[in-house]
N, C-alpha and C positions, 0 to 999 in steps of 0.2 A: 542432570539437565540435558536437554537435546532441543536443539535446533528446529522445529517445526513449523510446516504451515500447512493449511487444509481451505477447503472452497468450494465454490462453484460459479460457473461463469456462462457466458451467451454458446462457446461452446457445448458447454457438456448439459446445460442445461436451460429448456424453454423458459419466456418470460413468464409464464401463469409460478411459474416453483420459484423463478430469482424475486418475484415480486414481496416472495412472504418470508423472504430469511431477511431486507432492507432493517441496514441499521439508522435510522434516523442522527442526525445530526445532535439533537436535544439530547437523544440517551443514550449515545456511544460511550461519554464518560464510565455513567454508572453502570453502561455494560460490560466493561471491560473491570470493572473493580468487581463485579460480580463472576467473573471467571475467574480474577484472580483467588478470590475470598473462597470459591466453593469448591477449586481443584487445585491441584499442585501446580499452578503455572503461574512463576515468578516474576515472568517479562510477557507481554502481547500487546497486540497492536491490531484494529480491523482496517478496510479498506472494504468501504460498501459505496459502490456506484452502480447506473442504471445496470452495469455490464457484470458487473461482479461483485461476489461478498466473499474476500480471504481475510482469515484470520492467521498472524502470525507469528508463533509464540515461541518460549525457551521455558520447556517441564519438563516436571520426570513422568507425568503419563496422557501422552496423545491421544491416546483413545477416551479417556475421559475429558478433554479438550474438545473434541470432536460431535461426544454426546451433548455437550454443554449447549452446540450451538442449535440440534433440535426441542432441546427443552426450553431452551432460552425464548424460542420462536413459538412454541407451545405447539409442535409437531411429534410424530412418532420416526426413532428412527430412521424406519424403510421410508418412510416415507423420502426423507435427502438422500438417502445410502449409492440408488443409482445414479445421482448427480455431481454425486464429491468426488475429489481428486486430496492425494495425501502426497508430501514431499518433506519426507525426511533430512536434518543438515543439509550436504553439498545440493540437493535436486530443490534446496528450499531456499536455498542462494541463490542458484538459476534461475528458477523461476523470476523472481524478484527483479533482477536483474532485466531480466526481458520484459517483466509489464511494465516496468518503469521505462524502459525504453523504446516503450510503443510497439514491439513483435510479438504481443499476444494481444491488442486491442479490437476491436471491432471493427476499426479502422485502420489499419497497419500505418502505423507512425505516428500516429496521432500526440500530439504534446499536453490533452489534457490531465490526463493517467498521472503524469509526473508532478501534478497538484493536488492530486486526490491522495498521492502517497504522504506529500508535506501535511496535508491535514490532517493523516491517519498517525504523524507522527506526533503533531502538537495536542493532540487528541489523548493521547499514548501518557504523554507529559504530564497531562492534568490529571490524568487517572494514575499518576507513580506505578505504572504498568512498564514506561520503558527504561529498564536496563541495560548497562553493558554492552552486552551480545544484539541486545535491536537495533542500539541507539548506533551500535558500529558498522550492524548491514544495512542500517537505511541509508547512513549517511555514503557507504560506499556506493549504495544504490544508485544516488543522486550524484556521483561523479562518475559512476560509469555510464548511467543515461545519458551524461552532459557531453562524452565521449562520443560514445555512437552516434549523436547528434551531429556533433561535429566536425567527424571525423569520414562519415558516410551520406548516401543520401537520403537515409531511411523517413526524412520527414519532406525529402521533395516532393511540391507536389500534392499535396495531402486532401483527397474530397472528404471535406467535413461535414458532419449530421446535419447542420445548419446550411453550408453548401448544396448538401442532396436533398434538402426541403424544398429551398429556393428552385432545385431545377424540378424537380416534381410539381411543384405551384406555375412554372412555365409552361409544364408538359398540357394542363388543363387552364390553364386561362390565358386567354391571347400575350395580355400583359398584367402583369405586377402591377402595372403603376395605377389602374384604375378601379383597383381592390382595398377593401378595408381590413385591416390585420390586427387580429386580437393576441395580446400577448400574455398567458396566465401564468404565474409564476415572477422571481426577480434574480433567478440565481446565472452563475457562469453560463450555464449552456441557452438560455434564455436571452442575455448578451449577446451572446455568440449569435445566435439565429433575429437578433434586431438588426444587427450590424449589418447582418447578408442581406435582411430585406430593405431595409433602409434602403441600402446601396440602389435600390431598384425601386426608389422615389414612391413608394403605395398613394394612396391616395390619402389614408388616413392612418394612423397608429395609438392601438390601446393597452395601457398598461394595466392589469389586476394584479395583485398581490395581497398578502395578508399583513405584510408591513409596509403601508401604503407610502411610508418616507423611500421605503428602496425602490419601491417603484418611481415616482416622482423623480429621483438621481437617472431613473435611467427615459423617462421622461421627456426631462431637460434636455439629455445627449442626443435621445433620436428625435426630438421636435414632435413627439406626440400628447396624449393626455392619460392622464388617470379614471380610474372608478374602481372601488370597491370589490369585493368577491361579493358581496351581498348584492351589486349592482348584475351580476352575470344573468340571472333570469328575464331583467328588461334588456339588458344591451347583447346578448347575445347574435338576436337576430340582426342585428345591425353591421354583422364582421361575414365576410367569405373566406380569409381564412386564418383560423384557431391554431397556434402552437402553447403547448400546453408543458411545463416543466415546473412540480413542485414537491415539499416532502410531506404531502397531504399522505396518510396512511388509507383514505379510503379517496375513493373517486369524488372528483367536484363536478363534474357534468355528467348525469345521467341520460338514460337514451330519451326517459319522457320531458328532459327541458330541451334533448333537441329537436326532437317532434313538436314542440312546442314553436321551436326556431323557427323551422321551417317551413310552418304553417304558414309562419308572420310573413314568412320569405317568397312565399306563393310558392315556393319546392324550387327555387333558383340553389344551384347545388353549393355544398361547404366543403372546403377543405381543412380537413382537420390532423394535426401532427401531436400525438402524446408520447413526449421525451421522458416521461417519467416512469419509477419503478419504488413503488408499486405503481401503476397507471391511474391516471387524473381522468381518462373517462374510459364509462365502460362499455368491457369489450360489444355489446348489444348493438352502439351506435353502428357499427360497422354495419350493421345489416341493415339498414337505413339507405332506401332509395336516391336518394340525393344526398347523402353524403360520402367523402374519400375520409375513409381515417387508416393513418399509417400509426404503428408502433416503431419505438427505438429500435426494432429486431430487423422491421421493413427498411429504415432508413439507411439500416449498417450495411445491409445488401447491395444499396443503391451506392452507397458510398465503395465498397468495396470495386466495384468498375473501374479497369483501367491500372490496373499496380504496377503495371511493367517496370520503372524506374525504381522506384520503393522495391521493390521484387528483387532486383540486383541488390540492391546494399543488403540484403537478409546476410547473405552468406559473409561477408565480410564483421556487422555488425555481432553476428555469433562467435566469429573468432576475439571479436575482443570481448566481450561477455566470459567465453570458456577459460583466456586467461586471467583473468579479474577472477572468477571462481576459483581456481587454484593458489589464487593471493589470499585471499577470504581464507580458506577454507586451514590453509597456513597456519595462518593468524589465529582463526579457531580451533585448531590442535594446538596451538601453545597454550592455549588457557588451561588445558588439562593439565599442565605441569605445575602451574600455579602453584597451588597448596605444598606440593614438594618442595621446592624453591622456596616459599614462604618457610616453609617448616627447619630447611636446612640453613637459612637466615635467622630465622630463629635461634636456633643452635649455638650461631657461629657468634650470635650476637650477647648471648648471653658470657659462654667463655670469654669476650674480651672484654665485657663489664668487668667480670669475676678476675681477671688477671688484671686491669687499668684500678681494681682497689686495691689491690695487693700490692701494688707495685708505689701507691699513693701510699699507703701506709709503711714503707719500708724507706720512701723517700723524710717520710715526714718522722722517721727516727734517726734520721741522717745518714744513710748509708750511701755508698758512691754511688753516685746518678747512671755511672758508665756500664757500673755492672746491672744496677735495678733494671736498666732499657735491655740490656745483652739479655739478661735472666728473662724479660717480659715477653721478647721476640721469640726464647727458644719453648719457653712454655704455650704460646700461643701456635706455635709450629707441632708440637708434640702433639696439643690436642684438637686439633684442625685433620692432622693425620692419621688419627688413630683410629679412627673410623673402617676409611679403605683401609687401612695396613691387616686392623684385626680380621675385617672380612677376607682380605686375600690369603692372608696367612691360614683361615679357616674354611677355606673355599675347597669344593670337591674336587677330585681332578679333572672332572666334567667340564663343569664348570670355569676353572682356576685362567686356564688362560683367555678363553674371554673375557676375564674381569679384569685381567692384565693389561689387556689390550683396551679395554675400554675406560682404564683408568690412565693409561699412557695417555692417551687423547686427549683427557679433561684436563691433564695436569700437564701436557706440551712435554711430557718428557719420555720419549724413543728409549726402551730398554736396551743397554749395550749388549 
């Protein structure tokens, strides 16, 4: 078994390719039991957000891991090939390590990442995907994130997607406060961008979702109203500006309901933010005279401005990540011995069965207790030692005194 993880992310690959490897929420279970069931991989775990889809597994063969995740997506190969990234053991604990602690986000520091790992792990759970070896680097994950956090300043400071919305909706409209703001979708990052605008008093606030209780909860919080997905073709024109985050698989606003919009609108301009991957509208609106539509890809740009502070704690942040990989990594070379240990436990444990009857059976025809115990200690001596003794005694001269020497060691005892 090894230690593996593979992916692709905002780095190495454009939003049109990350939108179609997206693992939905609803069938991350049964897709993770279907990796497990169709290839040799015993332990895995995904991590699909707008920014990235890793998978993180423990098999015996990665490269059929690997294929897994284009057939899965009902792709050809080449088609991911120049997108993915492979990190075998130790480069697959670092990694790990750093996106949980925000130095591979979109946002450098960002603290949502370190949510999306906890649901990749209780995900993991339900699908009896995580074992062992997962269940032991997420969990380090999640205290060496907890470290760096606070231990640096890697999250001072932080312009969030929802942040770089709100100043982007500044950049074109005098004021916030006298705009109406459509909010599609009910999840964390949809939260996150009410809270920003809120703060900036809109004029009015709308929630759509497909679970219209979650919206409603969120509703309440920001003193706005509800309607339907069903309701977006009349109320659309009613909003200047759209933030859009859901796990629709296909787009909910196409470019003929926003021309539609904006008919209604006499062509008074829209701002429009789609946080989603796969994308909630499509890409067509952009060419759209009177409309601004930014992507998660645009916002992470805008967010990215300004790192300087964040930018200093990297270097320090790395060195506690580098030594935690070397504790990891430790801990993950002892497990190789396991089976050995286990096997010589076995052993050890058998002979003293084998001599605790013998010694039961010679008490119980009444022989001196003194001697049965003397007899019982030198027999379990005898055969505890005959192991090493035979192999040293049969050892080449090659070999002979290394084995000398390294049985000095196990056993604390310096040849005079």
């Amino acid at each position: 078994m090894e230690l593996f993880t593979f992916g692709l992310n905002h780095h190495t690959a454009p939003l049109h390719v990350r939108e179609r490897v997206v693992f939905n929420a609803e069938n991350l279970v049964q897709a993770l039991r279907d990796l497990s069931d169709r290839h040799r991989t015993k332990e895995a775990a995904i991590i699909s957000t707008c920014n990235r889809t890793e998978v993180y597994c423990n098999t015996d063969d990665p490269a059929e891991a690997v294929s897994w995740l284009a057939d899965y997506h009902r792709m050809k190969p080449q088609q991911l090939e120049p997108y993915l990234y492979r990190f075998p053991q130790e480069q697959a604990v670092k990694h790990a390590f750093r996106v949980a602690s925000g130095l591979d986000s979109m946002v450098l520091g960002e603290p949502q990442i370190l949510g999306q790992f906890k649901e990749a792990v209780r995900s993991a759970e339900a699908a009896g995907t995580l074992g062992l070896v997962l269940n032991k680097l997420f969990q380090r994950t999640f205290s060496v994130a907890k470290t760096v956090r606070s231990e640096t300043e890697i999250g001072a400071s932080t312009v969030s997607m929802a942040s770089a919305a709100v100043q982007l909706a500044e950049r074109i409209y005098p004021t916030i406060a006298g705009q109406n703001v459509l909010f599609v979708g009910a999840g964390e990052m949809i939260e996150l961008c009410a809270a920003h605008f809120a703060a900036q008093r809109p004029k009015h606030i709308t929630f759509a979702n497909r679970t219209e209780a979650r919206a409603q909860q969120l509703a309440e919080r920001f003193l706005g109203r509800v309607i339907s997905l069903n309701d977006l073709p009349a109320q659309l024109a009613l909003h200047d500006i759209v933030v859009c985050s859901t796990a629709s698989p296909l787009p909910l606003i196409g470019k003929g309901l926003v021309e539609s919009a904006l008919k209604a609108r006499k062509h008074r301009p829209m701002l429009m933010f789609d946080l989603a991957v796969p994308r909630d509208i499509e890409a067509e609106v952009g060419t759209l005279g009177d409309v601004f539509l930014y992507s998660v890809d645009d916002l992470g740009k805008i967010a990215r401005e300004g790192l300087q502070m964040r930018q200093n704690a990297v270097a320090q942040a790395e060195v506690i990540i580098e030594n935690h990989v070397i504790d990891f990594m430790h801990w993950l070379g002892g497990r190789k011995v396991v089976p050995a240990i286990r096997a010589m436990r076995d052993a050890a444990e058998r002979s003293r069965r084998h001599e605790v009857e013998r010694a039961q059976r010679r008490l119980a025809r009444g022989e001196d207790p003194q001697r049965v115990l003397d007899e019982l200690a030198r027999a379990l001596t005898n055969k505890l030692l005959h192991a090493p003794t035979h192999a040293l005694n049969h050892a080449s001269a090659e070999e002979r005194d290394v084995l000398a020497a390294t049985l000095a060691r196990l056993y604390h005892a310096a040849p005079e």
